[in-house]
Wavefront OBJ file of the C-alpha trace (Angstrom):
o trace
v 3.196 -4.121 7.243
v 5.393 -0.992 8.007
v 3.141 1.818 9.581
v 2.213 5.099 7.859
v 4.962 6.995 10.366
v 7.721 4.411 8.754
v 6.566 5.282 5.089
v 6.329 8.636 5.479
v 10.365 9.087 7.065
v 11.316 6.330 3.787
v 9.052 9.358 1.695
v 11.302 12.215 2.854
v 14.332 9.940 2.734
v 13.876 9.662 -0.667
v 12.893 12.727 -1.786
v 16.129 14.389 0.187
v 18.205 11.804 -1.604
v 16.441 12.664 -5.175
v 16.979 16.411 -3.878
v 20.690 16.023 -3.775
v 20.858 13.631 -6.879
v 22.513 15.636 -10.334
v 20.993 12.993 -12.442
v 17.524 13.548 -13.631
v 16.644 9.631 -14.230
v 17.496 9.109 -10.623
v 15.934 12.318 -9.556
v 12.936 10.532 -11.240
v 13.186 7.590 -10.109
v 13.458 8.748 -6.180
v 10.399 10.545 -6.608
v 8.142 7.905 -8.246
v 9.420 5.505 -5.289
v 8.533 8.126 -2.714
v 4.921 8.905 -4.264
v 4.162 5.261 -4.375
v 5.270 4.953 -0.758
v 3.143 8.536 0.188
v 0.258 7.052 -1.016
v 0.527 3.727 0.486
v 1.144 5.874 4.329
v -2.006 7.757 3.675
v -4.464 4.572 2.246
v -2.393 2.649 5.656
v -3.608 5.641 7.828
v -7.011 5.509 6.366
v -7.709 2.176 7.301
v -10.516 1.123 9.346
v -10.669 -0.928 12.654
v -13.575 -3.013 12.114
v -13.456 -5.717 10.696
v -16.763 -4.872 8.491
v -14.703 -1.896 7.096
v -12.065 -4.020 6.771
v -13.519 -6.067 4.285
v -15.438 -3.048 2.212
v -12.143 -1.974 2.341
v -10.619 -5.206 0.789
v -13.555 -5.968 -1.548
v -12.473 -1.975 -2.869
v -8.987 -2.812 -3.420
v -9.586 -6.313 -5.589
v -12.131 -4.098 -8.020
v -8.719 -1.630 -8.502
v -6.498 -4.164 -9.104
v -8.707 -5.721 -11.729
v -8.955 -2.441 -13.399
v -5.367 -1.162 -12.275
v -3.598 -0.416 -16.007
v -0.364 0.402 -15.328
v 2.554 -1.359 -13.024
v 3.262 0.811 -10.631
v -1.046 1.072 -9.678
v -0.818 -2.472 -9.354
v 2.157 -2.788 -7.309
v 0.688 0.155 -5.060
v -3.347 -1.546 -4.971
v -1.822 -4.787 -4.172
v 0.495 -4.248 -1.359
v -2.469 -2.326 -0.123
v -4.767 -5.278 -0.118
v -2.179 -7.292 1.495
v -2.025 -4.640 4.113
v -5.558 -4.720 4.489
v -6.081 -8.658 5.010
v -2.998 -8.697 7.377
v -5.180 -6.230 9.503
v -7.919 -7.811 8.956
v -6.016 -11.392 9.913
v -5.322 -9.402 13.143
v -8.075 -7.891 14.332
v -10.291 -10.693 13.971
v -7.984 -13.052 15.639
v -8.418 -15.478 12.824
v -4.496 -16.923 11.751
v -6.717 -17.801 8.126
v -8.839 -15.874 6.423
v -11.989 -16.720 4.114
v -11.615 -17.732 0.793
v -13.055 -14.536 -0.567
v -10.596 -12.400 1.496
v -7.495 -14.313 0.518
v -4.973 -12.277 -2.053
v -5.389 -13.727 -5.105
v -2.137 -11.641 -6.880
v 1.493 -11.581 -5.986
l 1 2 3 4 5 6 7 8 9 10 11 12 13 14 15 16 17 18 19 20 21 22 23 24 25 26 27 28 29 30 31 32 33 34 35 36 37 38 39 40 41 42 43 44 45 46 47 48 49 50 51 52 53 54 55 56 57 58 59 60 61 62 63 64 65 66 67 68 69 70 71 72 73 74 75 76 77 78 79 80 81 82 83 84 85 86 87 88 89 90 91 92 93 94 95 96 97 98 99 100 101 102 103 104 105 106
């Protein structure tokens, strides 16, 4: 799991490179990428550490995905939820988790 400091310099990376960029597709492209990666810093950021939270948190993120409609609001929910169990996996010392708690989407 990068940290929400890594994301965000990737975010303004990106955007500086879609700044720069003459072609709008890319320009587009850049962007999208660097939203997706902004809102994955802030969720990171928001996370909280206990592992009660954690798993409010977790239980949250599953009820998304089911209802996430498009691609890029799965791909964004999901590698959330993996953030969240590897957190989870760490602050509660376990190396496994529950059944419940286990990722159930690539």
């Amino acid at each position: 799991m990068r940290s929400p400091e890594q994301l965000r310099a990737e975010v303004y990376r990106l955007l500086d490179e879609a700044k720069r960029s003459l072609a709008p597709t890319v320009k587009q492209t850049l962007s999208a990428q660097a939203f997706e990666l902004a809102q994955q810093a802030e969720a990171i950021a928001s996370f909280p550490n206990d592992v009660e939270g954690l798993c409010v948190r977790i239980a949250r993120y599953r009820h998304m995905l089911v209802g996430a409609g498009s691609e890029p609001k799965q791909r964004v929910v999901a590698q959330l939820l993996r953030d969240a169990e590897g957190k989870l996996q760490r602050i509660s010392g376990t190396h496994s988790l529950p059944r419940q708690h286990r990722l159930a989407v690539a």
